[in-house]
DRENDO-1510 file (C-alpha; in Angstrom, 1 decimal, always signed):
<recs>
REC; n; res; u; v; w
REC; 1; UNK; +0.0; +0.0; +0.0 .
REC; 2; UNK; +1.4; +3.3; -1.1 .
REC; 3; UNK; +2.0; +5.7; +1.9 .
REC; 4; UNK; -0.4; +8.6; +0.4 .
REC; 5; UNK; -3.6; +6.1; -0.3 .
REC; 6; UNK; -7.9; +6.3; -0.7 .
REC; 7; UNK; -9.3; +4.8; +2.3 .
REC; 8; UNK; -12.6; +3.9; +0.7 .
REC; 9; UNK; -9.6; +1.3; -1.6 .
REC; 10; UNK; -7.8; +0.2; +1.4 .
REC; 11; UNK; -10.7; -1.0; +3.3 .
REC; 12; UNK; -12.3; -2.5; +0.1 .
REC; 13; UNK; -9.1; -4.6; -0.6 .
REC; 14; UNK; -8.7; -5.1; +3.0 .
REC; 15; UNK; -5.6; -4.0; +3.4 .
REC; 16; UNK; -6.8; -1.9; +6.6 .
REC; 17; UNK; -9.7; -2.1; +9.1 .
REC; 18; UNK; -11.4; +0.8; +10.0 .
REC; 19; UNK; -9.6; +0.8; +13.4 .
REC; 20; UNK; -6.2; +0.4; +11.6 .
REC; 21; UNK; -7.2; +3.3; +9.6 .
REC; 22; UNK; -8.7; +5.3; +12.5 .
REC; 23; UNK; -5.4; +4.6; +15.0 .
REC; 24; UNK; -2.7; +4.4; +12.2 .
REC; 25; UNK; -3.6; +7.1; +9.7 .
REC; 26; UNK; -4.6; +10.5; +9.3 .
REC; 27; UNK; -6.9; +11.8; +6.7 .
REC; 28; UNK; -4.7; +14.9; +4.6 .
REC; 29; UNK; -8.2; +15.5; +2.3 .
REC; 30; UNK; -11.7; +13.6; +2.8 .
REC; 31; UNK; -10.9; +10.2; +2.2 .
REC; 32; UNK; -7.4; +10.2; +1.7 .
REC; 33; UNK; -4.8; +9.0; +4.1 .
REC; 34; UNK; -1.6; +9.2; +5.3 .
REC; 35; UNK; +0.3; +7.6; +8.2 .
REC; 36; UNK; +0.2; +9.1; +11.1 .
REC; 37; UNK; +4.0; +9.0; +12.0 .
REC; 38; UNK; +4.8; +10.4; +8.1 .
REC; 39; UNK; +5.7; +14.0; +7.8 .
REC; 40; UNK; +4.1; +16.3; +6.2 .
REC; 41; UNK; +5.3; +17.2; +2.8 .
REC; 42; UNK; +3.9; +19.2; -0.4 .
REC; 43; UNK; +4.9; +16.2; -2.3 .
REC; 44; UNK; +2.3; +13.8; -0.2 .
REC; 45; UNK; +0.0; +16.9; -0.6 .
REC; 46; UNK; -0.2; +16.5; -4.2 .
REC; 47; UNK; -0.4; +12.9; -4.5 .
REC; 48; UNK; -2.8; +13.2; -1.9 .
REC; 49; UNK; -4.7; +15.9; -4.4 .
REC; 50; UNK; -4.2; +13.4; -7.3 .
REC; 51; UNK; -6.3; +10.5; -5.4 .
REC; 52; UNK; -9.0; +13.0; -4.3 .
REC; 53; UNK; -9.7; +14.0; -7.8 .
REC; 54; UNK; -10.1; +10.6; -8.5 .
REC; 55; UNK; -7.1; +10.9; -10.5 .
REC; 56; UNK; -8.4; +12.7; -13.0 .
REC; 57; UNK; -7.1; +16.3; -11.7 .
REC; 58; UNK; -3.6; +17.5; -13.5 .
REC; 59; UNK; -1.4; +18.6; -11.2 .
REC; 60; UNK; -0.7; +22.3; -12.6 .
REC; 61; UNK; +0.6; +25.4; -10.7 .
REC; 62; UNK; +3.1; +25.7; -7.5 .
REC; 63; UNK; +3.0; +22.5; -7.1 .
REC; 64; UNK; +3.4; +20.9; -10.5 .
REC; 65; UNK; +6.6; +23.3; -10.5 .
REC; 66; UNK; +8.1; +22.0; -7.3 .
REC; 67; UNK; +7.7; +18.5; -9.1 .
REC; 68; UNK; +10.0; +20.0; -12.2 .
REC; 69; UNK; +12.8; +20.8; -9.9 .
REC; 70; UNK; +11.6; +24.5; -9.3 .
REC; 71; UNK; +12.8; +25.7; -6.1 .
REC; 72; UNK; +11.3; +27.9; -3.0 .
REC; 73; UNK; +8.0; +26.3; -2.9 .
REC; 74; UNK; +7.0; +26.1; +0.8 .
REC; 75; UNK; +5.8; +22.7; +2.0 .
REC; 76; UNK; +2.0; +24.3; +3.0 .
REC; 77; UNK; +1.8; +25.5; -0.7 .
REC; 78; UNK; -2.1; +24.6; -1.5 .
REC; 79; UNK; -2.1; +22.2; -4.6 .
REC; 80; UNK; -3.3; +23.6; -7.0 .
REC; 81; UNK; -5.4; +20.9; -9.9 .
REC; 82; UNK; -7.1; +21.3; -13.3 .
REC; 83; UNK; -10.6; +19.6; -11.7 .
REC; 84; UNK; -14.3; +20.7; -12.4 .
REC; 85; UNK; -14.9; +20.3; -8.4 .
REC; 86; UNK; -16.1; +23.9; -7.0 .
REC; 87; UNK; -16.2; +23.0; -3.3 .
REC; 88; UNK; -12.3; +21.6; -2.8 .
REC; 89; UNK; -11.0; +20.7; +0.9 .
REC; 90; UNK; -8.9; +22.9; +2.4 .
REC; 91; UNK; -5.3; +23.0; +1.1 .
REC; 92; UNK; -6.6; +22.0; -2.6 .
REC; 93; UNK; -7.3; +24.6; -4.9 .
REC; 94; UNK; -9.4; +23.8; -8.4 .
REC; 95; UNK; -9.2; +25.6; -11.4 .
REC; 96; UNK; -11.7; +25.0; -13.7 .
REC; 97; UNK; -9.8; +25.7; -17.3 .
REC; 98; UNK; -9.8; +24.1; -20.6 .
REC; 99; UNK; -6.4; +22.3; -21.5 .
REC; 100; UNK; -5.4; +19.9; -23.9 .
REC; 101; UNK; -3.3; +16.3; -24.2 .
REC; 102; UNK; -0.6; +18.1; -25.0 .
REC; 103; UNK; -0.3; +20.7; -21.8 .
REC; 104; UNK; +0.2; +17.4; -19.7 .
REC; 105; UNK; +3.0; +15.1; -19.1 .
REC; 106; UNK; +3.3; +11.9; -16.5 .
REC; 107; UNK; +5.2; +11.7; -13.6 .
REC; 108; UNK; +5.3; +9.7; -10.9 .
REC; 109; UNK; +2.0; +8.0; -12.5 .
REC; 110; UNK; +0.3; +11.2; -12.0 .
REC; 111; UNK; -0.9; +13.9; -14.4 .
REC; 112; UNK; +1.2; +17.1; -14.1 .
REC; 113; UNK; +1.3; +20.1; -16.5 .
REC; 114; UNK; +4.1; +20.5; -18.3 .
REC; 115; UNK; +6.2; +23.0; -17.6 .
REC; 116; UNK; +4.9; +25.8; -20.1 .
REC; 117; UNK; +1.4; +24.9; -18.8 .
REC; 118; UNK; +2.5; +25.3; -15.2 .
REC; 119; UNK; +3.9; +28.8; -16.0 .
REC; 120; UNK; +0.9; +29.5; -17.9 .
REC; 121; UNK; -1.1; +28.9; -15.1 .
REC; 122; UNK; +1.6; +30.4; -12.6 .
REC; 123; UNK; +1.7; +33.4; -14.2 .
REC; 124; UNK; -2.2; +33.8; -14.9 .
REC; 125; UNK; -3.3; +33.3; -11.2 .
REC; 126; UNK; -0.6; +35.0; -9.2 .
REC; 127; UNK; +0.6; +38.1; -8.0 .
REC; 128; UNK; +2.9; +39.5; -10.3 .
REC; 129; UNK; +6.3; +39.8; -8.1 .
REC; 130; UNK; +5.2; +36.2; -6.8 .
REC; 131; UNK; +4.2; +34.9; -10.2 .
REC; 132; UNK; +7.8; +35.7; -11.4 .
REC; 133; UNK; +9.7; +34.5; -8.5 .
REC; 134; UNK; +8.1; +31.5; -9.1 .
REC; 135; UNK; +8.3; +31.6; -13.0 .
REC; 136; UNK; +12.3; +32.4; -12.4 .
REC; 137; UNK; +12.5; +29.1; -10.1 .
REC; 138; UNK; +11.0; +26.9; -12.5 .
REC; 139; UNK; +13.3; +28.7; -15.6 .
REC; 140; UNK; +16.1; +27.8; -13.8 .
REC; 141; UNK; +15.4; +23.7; -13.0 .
REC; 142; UNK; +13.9; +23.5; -16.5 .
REC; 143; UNK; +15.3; +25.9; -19.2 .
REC; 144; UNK; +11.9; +27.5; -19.5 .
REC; 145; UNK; +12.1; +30.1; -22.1 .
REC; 146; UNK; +9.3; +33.0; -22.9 .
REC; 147; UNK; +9.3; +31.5; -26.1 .
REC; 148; UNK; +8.2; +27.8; -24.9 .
REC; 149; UNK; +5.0; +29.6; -23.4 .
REC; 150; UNK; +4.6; +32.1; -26.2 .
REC; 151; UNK; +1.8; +29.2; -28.7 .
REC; 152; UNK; -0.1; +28.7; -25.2 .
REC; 153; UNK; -0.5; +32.3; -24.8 .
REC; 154; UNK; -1.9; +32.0; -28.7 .
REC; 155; UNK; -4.0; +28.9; -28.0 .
REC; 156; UNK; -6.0; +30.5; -25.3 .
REC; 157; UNK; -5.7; +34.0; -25.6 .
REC; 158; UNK; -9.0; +34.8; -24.6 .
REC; 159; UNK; -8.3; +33.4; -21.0 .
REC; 160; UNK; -8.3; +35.0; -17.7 .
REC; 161; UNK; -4.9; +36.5; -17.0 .
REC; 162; UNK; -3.8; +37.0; -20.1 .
REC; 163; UNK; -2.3; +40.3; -19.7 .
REC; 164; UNK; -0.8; +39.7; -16.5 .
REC; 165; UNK; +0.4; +36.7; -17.9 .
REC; 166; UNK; +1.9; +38.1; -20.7 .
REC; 167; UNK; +3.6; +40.6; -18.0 .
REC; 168; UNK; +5.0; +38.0; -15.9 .
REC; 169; UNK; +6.7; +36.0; -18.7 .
REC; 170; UNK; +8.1; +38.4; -20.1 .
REC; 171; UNK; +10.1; +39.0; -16.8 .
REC; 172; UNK; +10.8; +35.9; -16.1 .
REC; 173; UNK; +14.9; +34.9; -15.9 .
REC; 174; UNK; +16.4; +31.8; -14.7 .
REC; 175; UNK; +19.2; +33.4; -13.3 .
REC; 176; UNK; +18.0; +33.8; -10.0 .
REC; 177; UNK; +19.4; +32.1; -7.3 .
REC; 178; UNK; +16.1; +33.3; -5.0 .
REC; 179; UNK; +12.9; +34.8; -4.4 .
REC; 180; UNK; +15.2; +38.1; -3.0 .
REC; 181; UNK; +17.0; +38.3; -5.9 .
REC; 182; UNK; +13.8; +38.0; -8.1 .
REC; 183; UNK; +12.3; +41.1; -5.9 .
REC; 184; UNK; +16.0; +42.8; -6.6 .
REC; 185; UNK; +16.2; +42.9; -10.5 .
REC; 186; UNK; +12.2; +43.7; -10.0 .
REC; 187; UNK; +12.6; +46.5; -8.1 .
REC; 188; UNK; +15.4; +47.9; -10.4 .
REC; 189; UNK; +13.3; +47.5; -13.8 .
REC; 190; UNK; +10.0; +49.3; -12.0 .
REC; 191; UNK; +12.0; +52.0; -11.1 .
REC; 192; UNK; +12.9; +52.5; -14.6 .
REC; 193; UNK; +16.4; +50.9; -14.9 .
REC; 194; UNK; +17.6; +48.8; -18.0 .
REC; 195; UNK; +16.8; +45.2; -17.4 .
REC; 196; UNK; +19.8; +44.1; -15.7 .
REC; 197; UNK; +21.6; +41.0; -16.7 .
REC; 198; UNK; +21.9; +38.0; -14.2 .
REC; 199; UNK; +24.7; +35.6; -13.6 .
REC; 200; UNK; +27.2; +37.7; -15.3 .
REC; 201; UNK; +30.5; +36.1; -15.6 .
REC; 202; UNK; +34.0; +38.0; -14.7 .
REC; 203; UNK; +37.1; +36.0; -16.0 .
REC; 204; UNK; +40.7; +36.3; -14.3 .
REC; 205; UNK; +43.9; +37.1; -16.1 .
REC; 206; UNK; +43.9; +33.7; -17.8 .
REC; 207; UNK; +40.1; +34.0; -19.3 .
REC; 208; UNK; +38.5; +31.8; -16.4 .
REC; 209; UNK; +35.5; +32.3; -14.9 .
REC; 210; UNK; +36.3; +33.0; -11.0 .
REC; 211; UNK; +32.9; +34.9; -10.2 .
REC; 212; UNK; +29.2; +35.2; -11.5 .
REC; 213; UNK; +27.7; +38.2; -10.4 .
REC; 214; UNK; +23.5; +37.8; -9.6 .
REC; 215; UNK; +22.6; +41.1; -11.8 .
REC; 216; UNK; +24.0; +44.2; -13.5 .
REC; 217; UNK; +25.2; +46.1; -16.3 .
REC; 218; UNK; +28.3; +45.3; -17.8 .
REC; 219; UNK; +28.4; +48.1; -20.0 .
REC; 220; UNK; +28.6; +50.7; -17.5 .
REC; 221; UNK; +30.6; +48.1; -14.9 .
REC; 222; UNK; +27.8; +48.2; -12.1 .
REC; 223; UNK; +26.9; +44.7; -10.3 .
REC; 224; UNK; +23.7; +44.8; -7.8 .
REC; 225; UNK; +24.0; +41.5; -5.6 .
REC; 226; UNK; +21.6; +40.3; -2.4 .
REC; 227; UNK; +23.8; +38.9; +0.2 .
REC; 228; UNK; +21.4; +36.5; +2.1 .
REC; 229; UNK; +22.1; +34.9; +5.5 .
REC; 230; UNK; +24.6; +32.0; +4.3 .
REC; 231; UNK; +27.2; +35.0; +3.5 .
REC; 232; UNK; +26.9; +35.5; +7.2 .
REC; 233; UNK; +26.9; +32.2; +8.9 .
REC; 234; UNK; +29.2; +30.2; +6.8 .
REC; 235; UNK; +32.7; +31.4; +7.3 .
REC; 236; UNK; +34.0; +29.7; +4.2 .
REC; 237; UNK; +31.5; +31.2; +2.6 .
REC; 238; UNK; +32.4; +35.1; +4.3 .
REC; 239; UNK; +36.0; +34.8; +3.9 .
REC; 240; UNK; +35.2; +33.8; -0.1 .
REC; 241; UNK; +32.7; +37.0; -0.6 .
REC; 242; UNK; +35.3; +38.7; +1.4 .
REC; 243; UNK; +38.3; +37.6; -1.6 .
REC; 244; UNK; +36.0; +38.3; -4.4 .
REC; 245; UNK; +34.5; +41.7; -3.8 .
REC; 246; UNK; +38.2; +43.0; -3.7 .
REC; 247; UNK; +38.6; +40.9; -7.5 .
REC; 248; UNK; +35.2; +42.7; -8.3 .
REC; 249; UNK; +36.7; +45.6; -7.3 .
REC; 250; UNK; +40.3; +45.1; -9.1 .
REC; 251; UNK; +38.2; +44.7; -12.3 .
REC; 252; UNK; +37.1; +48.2; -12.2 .
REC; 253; UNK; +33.0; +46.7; -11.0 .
REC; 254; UNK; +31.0; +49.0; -8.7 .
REC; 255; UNK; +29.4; +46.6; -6.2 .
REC; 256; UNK; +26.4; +47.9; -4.4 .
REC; 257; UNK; +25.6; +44.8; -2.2 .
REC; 258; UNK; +22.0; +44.7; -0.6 .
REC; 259; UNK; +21.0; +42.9; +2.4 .
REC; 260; UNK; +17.3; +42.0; +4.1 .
REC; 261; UNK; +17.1; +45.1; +6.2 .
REC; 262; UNK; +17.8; +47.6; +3.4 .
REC; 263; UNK; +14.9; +49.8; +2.4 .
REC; 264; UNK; +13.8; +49.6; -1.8 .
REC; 265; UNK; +14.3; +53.8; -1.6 .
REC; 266; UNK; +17.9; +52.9; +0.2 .
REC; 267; UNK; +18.8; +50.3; -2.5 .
REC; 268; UNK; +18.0; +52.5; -5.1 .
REC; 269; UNK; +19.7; +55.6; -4.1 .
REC; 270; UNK; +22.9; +54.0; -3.7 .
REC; 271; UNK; +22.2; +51.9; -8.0 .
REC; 272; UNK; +22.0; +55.7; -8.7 .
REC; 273; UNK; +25.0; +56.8; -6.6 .
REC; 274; UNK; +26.6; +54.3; -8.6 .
REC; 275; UNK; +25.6; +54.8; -12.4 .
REC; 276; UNK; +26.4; +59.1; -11.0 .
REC; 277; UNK; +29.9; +57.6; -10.1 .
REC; 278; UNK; +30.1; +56.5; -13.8 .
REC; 279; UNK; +29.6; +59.8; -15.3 .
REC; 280; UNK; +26.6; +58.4; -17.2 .
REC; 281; UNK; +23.2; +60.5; -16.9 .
REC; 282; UNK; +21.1; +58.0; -14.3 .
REC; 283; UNK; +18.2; +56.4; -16.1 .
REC; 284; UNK; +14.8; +55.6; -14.8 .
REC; 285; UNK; +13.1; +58.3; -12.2 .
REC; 286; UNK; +13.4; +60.2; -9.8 .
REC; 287; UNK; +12.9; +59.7; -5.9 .
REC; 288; UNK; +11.4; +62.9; -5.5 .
REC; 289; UNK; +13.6; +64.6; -3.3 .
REC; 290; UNK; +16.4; +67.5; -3.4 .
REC; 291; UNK; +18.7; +65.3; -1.4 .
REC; 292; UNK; +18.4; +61.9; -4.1 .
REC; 293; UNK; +17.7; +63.7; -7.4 .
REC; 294; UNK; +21.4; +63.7; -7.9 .
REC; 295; UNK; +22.5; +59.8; -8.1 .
REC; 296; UNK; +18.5; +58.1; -8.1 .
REC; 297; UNK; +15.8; +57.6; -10.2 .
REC; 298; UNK; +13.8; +60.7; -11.6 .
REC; 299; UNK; +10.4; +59.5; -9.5 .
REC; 300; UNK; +9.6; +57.3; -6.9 .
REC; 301; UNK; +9.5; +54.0; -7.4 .
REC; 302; UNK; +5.6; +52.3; -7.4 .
REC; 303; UNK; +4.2; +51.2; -4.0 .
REC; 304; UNK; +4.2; +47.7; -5.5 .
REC; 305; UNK; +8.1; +47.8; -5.3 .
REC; 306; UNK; +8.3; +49.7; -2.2 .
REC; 307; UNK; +6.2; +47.2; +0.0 .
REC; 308; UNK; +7.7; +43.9; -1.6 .
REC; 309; UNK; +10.8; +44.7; +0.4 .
REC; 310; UNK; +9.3; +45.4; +3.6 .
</recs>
C-alpha cells in the first residue's frame, strides 16, 4: 500500500480495518490518508490531491513546478489541480480551465502540467512579483524560455490573466538564485532601470570564470548583488565574498551589495549613486527629493516595489 492512499480502496481490498485506519492514519483530504507518523510534505499533498480527484485532476501550478525541480516552494503551498470540483478541501485549490493532451505530461503515475502549462497557469493566477519568482525558479530547473509559453499564450488568448500573464513571462529569468534576488532585479526595472543582466561572468587574467555576479550592467561596470544569511553564517563562505569583492573591485565593478534590512528607496539611491559615479546620466526616475535627485531615479518607485521589500 502506497504511503499517500484512498481509504474507501484500502478497506475495500482489506488491506486496513477501520480501526487500523482510524489509530494508524490520518486523513490529509476527505478520504485520503496518510500515516500518522509520516511528515508532512507538499509532495504527499499533491499525491494526496491526485487521489481526491479521483485521478483525473492534472497537477498544474506551485505544485506541478516544485515537481519540475523548481525551487522555493514552501511545503503548506495549496495544490493547485485542473478539476471541475467547486467545493475543494482545504489546502486543494481547483481551477476550472480548458487544457489539452498536449499541456500534460506523466510523472510519478500522475498527471502534471508540463512545464509551459505550469507557467501559464503560474503566471495567470498570481501576483505579479510572486508569479515571477516563481516563474524564475522553474526557468532555472527547467530551461523554460518565454518563447516555450509564447503558442499557449496564442492557444488561449482569450483566457483569464492573459495580460498579467503576458507581463510575468516576459520577466521571467532563470538566473535567480532566489525569491530576494527576483524582488531585486524587480525593483530595479519598476523604477525604470535597464533590465539588468543575471549571472554575469567575470574571467581572471587567464580568461577563467572565478565569479558570476547575480545582476548588472556590464556596459557601464555596475553589479547589484543580495547577500542572504549564508554569506553571514558560513565562514568559508564570508571569507570567499570577502576575496572576491576586492577581485570585483580590481576589475574596475561597482558593487552595491543589498541585504534583508535595506529599504527599496535605500537600495535604489545608492544603483543611482553608482551609475552618477560612472559619469553616465542615471536612467529611470526620480525619488522625489532634493537630497536623491542627484544619483536616483527621476520619481519614486511604485508602492508595489516599495512594499515587496518590507
Amino acid at each position: 500500500m502506497a504511503i499517500v492512499f484512498l481509504g474507501s480502496e484500502a478497506l475495500d481490498r482489506k488491506q486496513v480495518t477501520w480501526g487500523q485506519l482510524r489509530r494508524h492514519y490520518r486523513a490529509i483530504y476527505p478520504d485520503v490518508y496518510l500515516p500518522v507518523i509520516a511528515e508532512p510534505s507538499l509532495y504527499a499533498n499533491t499525491v494526496g490531491a491526485w487521489l481526491w480527484s479521483k485521478r483525473r485532476g492534472p497537477i498544474t501550478g506551485r505544485a506541478a513546478a516544485a515537481l519540475h525541480g523548481a525551487k522555493w516552494v514552501a511545503e503548506t503551498t495549496p495544490v493547485e489541480i485542473m478539476w471541475t470540483n467547486n467545493r475543494p478541501p482545504p489546502g486543494i485549490i481547483t481551477r476550472d480551465n480548458h487544457f489539452l493532451y498536449d499541456d500534460v505530461m506523466e510523472m510519478d503515475g500522475m498527471a502534471v502540467a508540463t512545464p509551459q502549462r505550469a507557467a501559464y497557469d503560474l503566471a495567470r493566477f498570481l501576483p505579479r512579483d510572486q508569479a515571477v519568482a516563481h516563474l524564475d525558479a522553474l526557468a532555472g530547473a527547467t530551461g523554460l524560455a518565454a518563447d516555450h509559453v509564447a503558442p499557449l499564450i496564442h492557444r488561449y488568448k482569450g483566457a483569464r490573466g492573459i495580460r498579467g500573464l503576458r507581463a510575468a513571462v516576459d520577466l521571467m529569468d532563470g538566473g535567480a538564485q532566489s525569491p530576494k534576488e527576483t524582488w531585486l532585479r524587480l525593483l530595479l526595472i519598476d523604477a525604470g532601470y535597464p533590465r539588468p543582466r543575471t549571472q554575469i561572468p567575470l574571467l581572471d587574467d587567464w580568461g577563467s570564470e572565478f565569479a558570476f555576479l547575480d545582476m548588472g550592467w556590464e556596459d557601464v561596470r555596475i553589479a547589484v548583488e543580495y547577500d542572504g544569511d549564508q554569506h553571514r553564517t558560513d565562514r568559508r563562505q564570508y571569507a570567499w565574498d570577502v576575496k572576491r569583492l576586492r577581485l570585483v573591485a580590481e576589475h574596475d565593478w561597482l558593487h552595491v551589495k543589498v541585504i534583508a534590512e535595506d529599504r527599496p528607496r535605500d537600495v535604489l539611491e545608492r544603483v543611482g549613486q553608482a551609475w552618477a559615479a560612472r559619469g553616465v546620466a542615471v536612467p529611470g526616475p526620480q525619488m522625489g527629493d532634493s537630497t536623491s535627485r542627484r544619483a536616483s531615479p527621476r520619481r519614486a518607485p511604485s508602492r508595489r516595489a516599495s512594499n515587496h521589500g518590507r
